[in-house]
Structure formats: structure tokens, C-alpha cells
C-alpha positions in Angstrom: 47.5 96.9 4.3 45.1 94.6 1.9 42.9 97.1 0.3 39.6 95.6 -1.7 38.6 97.5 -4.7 35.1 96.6 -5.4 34.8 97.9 -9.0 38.4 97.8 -9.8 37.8 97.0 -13.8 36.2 100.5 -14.2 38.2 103.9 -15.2 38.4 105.0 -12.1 38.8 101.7 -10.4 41.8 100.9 -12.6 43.4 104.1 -11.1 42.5 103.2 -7.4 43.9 99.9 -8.1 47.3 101.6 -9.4 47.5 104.3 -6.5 47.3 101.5 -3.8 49.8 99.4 -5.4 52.0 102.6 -5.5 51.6 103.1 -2.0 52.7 99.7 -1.0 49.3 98.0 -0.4 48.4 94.5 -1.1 45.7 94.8 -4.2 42.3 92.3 -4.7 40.1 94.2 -7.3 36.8 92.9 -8.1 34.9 93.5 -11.5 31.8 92.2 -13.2 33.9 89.7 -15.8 36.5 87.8 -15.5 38.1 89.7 -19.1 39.8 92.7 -16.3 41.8 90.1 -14.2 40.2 90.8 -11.1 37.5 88.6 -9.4 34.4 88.6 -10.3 31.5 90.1 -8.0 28.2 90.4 -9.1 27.5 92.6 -6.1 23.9 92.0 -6.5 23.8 88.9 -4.7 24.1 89.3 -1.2 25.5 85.6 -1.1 28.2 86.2 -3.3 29.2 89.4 -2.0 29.9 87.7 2.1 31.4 85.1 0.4 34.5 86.8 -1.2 34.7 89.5 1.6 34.8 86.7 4.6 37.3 85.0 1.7 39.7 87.8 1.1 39.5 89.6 4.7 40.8 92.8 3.7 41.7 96.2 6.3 40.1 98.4 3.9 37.1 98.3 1.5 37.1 100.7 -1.2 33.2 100.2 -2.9 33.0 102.0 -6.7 30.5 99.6 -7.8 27.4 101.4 -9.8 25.7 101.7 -12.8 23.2 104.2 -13.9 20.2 102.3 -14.8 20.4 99.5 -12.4 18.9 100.4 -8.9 19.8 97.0 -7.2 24.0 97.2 -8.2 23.9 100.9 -7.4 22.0 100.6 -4.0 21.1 96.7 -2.7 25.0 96.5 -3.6 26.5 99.0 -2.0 24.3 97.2 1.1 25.8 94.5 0.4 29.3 95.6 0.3 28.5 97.8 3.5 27.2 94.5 6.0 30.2 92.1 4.3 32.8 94.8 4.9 32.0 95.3 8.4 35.2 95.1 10.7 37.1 96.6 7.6 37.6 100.1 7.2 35.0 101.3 4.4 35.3 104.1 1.5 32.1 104.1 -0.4 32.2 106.0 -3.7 28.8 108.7 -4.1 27.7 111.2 -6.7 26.8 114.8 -6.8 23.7 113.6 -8.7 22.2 113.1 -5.0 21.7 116.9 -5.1 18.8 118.6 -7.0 20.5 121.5 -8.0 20.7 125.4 -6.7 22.7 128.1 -7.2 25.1 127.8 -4.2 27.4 125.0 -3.2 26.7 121.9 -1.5 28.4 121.3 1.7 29.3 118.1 2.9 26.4 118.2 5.3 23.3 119.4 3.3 21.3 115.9 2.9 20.3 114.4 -0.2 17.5 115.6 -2.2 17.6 114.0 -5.6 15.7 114.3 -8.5 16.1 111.0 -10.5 16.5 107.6 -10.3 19.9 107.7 -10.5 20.6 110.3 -7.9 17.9 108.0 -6.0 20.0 105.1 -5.6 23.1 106.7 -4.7 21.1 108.8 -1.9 19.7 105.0 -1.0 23.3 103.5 -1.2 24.5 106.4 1.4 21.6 106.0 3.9 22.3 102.1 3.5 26.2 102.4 4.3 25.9 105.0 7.1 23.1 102.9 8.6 25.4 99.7 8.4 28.6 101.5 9.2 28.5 104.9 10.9 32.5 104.9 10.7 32.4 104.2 6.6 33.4 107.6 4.7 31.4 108.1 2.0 32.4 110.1 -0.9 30.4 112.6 -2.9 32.6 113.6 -6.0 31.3 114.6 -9.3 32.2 114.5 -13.5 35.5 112.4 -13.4 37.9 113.6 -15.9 41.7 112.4 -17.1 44.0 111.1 -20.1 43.2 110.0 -23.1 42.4 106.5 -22.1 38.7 107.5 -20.8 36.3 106.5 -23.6 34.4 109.5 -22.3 37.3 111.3 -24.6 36.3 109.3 -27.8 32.9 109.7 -27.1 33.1 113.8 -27.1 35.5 113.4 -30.2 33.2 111.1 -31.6 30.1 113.9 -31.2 32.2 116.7 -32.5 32.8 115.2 -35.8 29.1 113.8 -36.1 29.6 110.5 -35.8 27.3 110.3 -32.5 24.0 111.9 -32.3 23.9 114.3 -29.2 24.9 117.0 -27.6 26.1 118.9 -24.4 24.0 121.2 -21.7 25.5 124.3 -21.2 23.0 125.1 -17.8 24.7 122.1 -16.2 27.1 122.7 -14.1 29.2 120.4 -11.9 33.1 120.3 -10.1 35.1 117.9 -12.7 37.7 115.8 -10.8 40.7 114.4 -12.1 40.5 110.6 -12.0 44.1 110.5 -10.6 43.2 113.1 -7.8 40.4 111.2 -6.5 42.4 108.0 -6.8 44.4 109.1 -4.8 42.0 111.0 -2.1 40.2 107.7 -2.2 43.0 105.9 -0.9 44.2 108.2 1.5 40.9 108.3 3.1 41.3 104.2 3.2 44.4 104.8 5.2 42.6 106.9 7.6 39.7 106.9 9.9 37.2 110.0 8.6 33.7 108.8 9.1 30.3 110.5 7.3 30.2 112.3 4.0 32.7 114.1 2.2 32.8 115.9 -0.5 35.6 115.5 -2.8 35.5 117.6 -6.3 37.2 119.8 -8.4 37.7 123.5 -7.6 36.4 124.8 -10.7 32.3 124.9 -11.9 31.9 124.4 -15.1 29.2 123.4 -17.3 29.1 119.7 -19.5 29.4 122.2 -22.7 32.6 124.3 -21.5 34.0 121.5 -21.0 33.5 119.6 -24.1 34.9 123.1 -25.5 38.0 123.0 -23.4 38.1 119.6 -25.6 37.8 120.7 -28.9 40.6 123.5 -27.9 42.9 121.2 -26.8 42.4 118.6 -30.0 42.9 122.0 -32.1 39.4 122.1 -33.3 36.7 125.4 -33.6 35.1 125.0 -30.0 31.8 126.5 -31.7 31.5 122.7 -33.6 30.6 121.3 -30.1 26.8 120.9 -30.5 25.2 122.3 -27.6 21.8 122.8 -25.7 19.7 122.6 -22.9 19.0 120.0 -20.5 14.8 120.8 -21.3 15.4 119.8 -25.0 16.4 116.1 -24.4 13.2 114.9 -22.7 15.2 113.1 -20.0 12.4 114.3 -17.2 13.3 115.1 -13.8 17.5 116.5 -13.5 19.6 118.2 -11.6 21.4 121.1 -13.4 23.7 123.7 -11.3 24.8 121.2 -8.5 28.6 122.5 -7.2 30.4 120.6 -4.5 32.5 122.6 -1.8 35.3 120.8 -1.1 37.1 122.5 0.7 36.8 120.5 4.1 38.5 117.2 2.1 41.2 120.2 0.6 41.9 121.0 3.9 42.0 117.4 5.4 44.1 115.6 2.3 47.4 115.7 1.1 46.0 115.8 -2.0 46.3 118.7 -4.9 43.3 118.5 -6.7 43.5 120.5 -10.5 41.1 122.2 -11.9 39.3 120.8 -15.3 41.3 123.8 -17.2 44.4 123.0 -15.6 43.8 119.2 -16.6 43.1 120.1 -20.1 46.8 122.1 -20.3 48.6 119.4 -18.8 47.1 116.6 -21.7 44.4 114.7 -22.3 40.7 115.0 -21.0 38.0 112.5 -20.8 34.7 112.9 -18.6 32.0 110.8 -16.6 27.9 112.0 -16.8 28.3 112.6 -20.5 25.2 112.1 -22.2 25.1 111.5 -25.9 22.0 111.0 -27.9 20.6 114.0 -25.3 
């Protein structure tokens, strides 16, 4: 099957890309540059975006395009991808950030209800898809975590040795994923023919400061050097702070078996997504 990987020169695109060369599948990643090897997409332009897609005329369209402070890539693109991938079987990556946070776990089914921009244009970019293509499976996952090749690894080094101002919440808490698991779910799902939401997460909660401490454990370091703190004290307005995916329907649907962030820190390295230094 000819898979498209729309985002294929980001960390979790590069492992997509990988896992669907693995599984025998004829490869055509997109990124923004031409320095990855992939095409290049701006997926802003709707032009652009039916050109290559009538061009390469792929089975399956895996969409992981997104960036946090660009409403029109995160939302107008995933549009985009949604009308030019039509006939195509359609994975479109989402975010637990669409929640707004409570103490029990989101099912696949409770709607959207987020609290900033960000989580605004993913919950946009899911209406968008579904609207387009009711059969697309869209993907709510959460932190991504993995090896030490994530520069979300330096980045936590980087703040536990002071060399980057910041530091970690300890009242957010979210359902890490391994970026090999979800690589993997990701392309299963292209494979198959699940339409709607699904939620696809780690099984343990576990707040951004735990983890960074499951970090400094691992690296041999005091965990009490992570600098800590509270979502109030960085002033970033409106968040989400105890949002938990239940997974289990994509546990019980995929061959998948997802690890826990504790169990990903024993077997090696660890690196994570929705880190937020400087606050």
C-alpha cells in the first residue's frame, strides 16, 4: 500500500515513516523543507496541498502536520489534507489539549472542550476532518515520549543543569506515549477501516514534573534538581491541567502494546512533547 506521511520530517513522523517501511508499504513523506528528504508541503495552501495529493495518489493518508502557534497549519491544513485525501483512507493525528481538564478520564467520545488556542485548532482540525470525511480516524494521543534522539530529552537535561530558564508543572497531568507505540498504532489504523475518534495514550497519568524526575533518575542525577512549579506561576492564561485519556477501546482494538512512561524510562532513553521551558 502507498502510505502518505504528511509531517514525515517531525519526531514522530520519522518513526511513522520507519514503521510503514517495516511493514512493507511504499513511503512518500512530506515536510516543511526540503533539508528532511521528503517533499515539501506547505500545507497552508490549499493549492499546493491537491496538487501533490492528486500527484502521489496514495491508499492511505497519515496527517501529523501541526504547530503550536500557527492556527492556519494546525486547522486550515488539516482541511486541507482532509478534502485532498478524499478517496484515500485518512489517519489524522489530534491532541489531548482539546480537553479542558477534570479529574476523570476522557473517553473517546466526550467532545472537545478546550481552553486555548492550541487545543482550539486541533478541536477545529477534528470538526474539519470528520465533516470532510466521516470514515477518517482521528487520533487523540497525548505527551509523546522515546530515545534519546527527541530534543525534548536535551531540552529537560538542558533545564536540569540550568542552562535553560524554566521549569515543570507538577498539577499537569497527561498519558505519555511512546513514540514507537503510536507509530505503530498509527499505522495499523492506516491499514484498517476504524472511523471517528480514538484515543490512543499511555496507560500511566503522570504529571510533566514526575516525569522530568523519572529523567533525572535515569541520567543518575538528584530528581529534587528538577525545578518545579505550578501551571498558575507561568502567566500562560487559559490551560488545561489534569486531562487523562482512556485508551482502553484502541488497547483492545490494536495489536499494539503500549508501555508505560516508567516502563519507557527502564528500558532507555526518554524524551517528551508539550514541554514548556521558560514557563
Amino acid at each position: 500500500m502507498r502510505i502518505l506521511v504528511v509531517g514525515a520530517g517531525g519526531y514522530l513522523g520519522q518513526r511513522v515513516v520507519r514503521r510503514a517501511a517495516a511493514c512493507g508499504h511504499e513511503v512518500v513523506g512530506t515536510a516543511t523543507t526540503a533539508v528532511s528528504g521528503h517533499r515539501v508541503l506547505d500545507v497552508r495552501s490549499r493549492e499546493a496541498v491537491l496538487a501533490l495529493l492528486s500527484e502521489v495518489r496514495a491508499e492511505a493518508v497519515l496527517n501529523l502536520a501541526s504547530r503550536m502557534d500557527d492556527w492556519v497549519v494546525t486547522a486550515d491544513g488539516a482541511a486541507h489534507v482532509a478534502v485532498g485525501a478524499r478517496g484515500s483512507r485518512l489517519v489524522h493525528v489530534s491532541s489531548d489539549v482539546v480537553h479542558g481538564g477534570r479529574s476523570r478520564p476522557y473517553t473517546d467520545i466526550d467532545p472537545p472542550d478546550p481552553k486555548g488556542r492550541y487545543g482550539s485548532a486541533k478541536a477545529a482540525a477534528e470538526t474539519a476532518v470528520a465533516a470532510v470525511d466521516p470514515g477518517a480516524a482521528i487520533v487523540r494521543t497525548s505527551l509523546i515520549i522515546g530515545s534519546d534522539d527527541s530534543q525534548h530529552l536535551r531540552l529537560v537535561r538542558d533545564l536540569i543543569a540550568g542552562r535553560r530558564a524554566g521549569f515543570l508543572f507538577e498539577d499537569e497531568i497527561r498519558c505519555p506515549v511512546h513514540v514507537d507505540d503510536l507509530a505503530a498504532a498509527l499505522v495499523e489504523l492506516a491499514e484498517g477501516d476504524y472511523a471517528g475518534v480514538l484515543n490512543v495514550a499511555g496507560p500511566e497519568a503522570i504529571s510533566r514534573a514526575d516525569l522530568g524526575r523519572l529523567v533525572a533518575r535515569q541520567d543518575g542525577v538528584d530528581p529534587a534538581s528538577v525545578p518545579t512549579g505550578l501551571t498558575a506561576d507561568a502567566n500562560l492564561g487559559p490551560r488545561a491541567s489534569d486531562v487523562k485519556l482512556d485508551s482502553s477501546r484502541a488497547y483492545g482494538m490494536l495489536a499494539v502494546r503500549f508501555r508505560s512512561a516508567s516502563e519507557a524510562v527502564r528500558a532507555g532513553g526518554l524524551g517528551f512533547g508539550g514541554f514548556r521551558a521558560g514557563g
